[in-house]
C-alpha positions as a printed Julia matrix, in Angstrom:
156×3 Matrix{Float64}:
 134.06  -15.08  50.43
 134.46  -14.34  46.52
 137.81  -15.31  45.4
 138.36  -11.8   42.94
 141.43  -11.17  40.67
 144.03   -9.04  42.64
 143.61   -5.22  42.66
 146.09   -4.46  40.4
 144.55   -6.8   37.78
 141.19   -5.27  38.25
 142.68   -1.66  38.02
 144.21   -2.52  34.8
 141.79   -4.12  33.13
 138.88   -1.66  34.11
 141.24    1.4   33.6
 139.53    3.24  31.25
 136.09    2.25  32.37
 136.96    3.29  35.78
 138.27    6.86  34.91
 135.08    7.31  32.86
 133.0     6.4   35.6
 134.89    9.14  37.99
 135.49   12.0   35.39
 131.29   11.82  35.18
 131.23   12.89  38.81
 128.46   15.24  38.79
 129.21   17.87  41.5
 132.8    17.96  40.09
 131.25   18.49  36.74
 129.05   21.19  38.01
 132.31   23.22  39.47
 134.55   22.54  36.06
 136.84   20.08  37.82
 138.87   17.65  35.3
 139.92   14.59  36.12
 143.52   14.08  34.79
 144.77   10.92  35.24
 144.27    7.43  37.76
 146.52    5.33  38.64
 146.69    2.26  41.21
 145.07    4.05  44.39
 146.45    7.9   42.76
 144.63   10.89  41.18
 145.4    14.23  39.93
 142.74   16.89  39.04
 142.54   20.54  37.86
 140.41   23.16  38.05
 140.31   26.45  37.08
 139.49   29.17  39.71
 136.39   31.51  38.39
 135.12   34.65  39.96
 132.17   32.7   41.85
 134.56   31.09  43.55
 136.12   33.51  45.68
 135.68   34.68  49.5
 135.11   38.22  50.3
 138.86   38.5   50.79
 139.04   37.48  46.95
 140.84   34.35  47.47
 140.06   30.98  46.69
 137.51   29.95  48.76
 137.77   26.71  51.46
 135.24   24.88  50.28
 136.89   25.23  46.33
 140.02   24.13  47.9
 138.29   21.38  50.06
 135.88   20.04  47.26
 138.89   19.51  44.82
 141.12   17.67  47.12
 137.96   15.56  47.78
 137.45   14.78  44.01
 140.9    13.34  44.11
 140.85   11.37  47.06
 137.12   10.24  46.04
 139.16    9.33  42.82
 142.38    7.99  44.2
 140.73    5.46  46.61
 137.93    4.08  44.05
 140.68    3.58  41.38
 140.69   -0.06  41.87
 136.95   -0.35  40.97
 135.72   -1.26  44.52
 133.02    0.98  45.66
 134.76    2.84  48.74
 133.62    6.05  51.03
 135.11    8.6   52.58
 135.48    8.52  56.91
 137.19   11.22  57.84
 139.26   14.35  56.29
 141.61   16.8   57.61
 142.61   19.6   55.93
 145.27   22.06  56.01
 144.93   25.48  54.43
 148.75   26.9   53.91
 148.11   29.47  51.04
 145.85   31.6   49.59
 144.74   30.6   45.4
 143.95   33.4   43.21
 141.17   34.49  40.94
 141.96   32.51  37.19
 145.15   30.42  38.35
 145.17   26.36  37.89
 144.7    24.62  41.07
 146.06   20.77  40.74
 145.09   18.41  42.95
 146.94   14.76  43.57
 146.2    12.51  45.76
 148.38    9.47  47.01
 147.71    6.14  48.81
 149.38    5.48  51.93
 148.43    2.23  53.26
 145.35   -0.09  52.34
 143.83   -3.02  53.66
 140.48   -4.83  53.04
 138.31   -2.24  54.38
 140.12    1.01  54.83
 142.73    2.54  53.45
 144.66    6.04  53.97
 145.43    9.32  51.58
 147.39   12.09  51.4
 146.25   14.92  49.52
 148.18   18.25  47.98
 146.63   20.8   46.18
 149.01   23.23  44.25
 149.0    26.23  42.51
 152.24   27.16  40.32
 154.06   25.16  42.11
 153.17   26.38  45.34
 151.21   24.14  47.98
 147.85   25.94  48.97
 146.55   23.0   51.25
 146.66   19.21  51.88
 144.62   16.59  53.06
 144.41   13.15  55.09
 141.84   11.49  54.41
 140.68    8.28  55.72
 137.94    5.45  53.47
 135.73    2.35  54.07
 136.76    0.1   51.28
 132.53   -1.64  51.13
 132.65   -5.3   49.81
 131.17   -4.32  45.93
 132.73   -3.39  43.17
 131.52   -1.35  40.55
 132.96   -2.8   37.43
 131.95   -6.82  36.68
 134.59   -8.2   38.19
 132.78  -11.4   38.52
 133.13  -11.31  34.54
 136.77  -11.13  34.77
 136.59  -14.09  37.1
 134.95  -16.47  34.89
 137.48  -15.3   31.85
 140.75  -15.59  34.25
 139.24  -18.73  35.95
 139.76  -17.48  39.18
C-alpha cells in the first residue's frame, strides 16, 4: 500500500484544482447549479429555481431538490481529491421551494474511514429547511489529483 500525504495535506494543496474539477460537473451545469465553496469533506451550492422546474402543484420539484443536495454531497465527499461514489441516500422533503427563490445546499461530513464515509445534507431556502439528506460513499483507492507528485516533492 502507497504511503500518500494525509488528507488534509492533499485537500489543501489541490484546493483550487479540486473545486474546478467539481464546479465542471456537467449535469449540475446543465440545471444552473453553482458550486460555492469546499472545504475538508464540506460543500455548499446554489441554485436558482426556474419555471421548468416546478411540479404541477408549482413547487419545487423532488428531483430539483434531490439533484442539488446530491451535487453537494458528490462535492463534500470528493473534496479530498480521492475519487469516491455515492451508496445510498435518504431524503427528507419538509417544505415546499418556490418558483425564482435561492435554494442553498450544504453538505457536512460525519464520520470517514478508508473506504466509506457518512453526510448530512440540508437544503434551505430563506432560511427555511426544505429537505435534508444522509447519504452514505465508497471512498475507491484513486485519487484524482497527482498525488503521487506531491509524494515525491514531500518525500513521503
Amino acid at each position: 500500500m502507497k504511503n500518500y500525504p494525509s488528507e488534509k495535506d492533499i485537500h489543501r494543496t489541490y484546493h483550487r484544482q479540486i473545486f474546478k474539477i467539481l464546479e465542471q460537473e456537467p449535469f449540475a451545469q446543465f440545471l444552473g447549479m453553482k458550486l460555492i465553496e469546499i472545504g475538508e469533506g464540506t460543500a455548499t451550492a446554489e441554485l436558482e429555481v426556474k419555471e421548468h422546474m416546478l411540479n404541477s402543484h408549482g413547487t419545487v420539484h423532488g428531483a430539483i431538490l434531490f439533484s442539488l443536495a446530491d451535487y453537494v454531497f458528490a462535492a463534500a465527499s470528493n473534496s479530498y481529491g480521492k475519487t469516491s461514489v455515492g451508496l445510498s441516500t435518504t431524503m427528507n422533503f419538509m417544505a415546499p421551494g418556490m418558483k425564482g427563490s435561492l435554494l442553498r445546499a450544504t453538505a457536512e461530513e460525519e464520520k470517514r474511514n478508508h473506504r466509506t464515509a457518512w453526510y448530512k445534507i440540508r437544503v434551505e431556502s430563506n432560511g427555511e429547511l426544505l429537505a435534508t439528506m444522509e447519504a452514505l460513499v465508497y471512498r475507491k483507492n484513486h485519487y484524482f489529483v497527482p498525488v503521487e507528485e506531491m509524494e515525491t516533492h514531500t518525500g513521503k
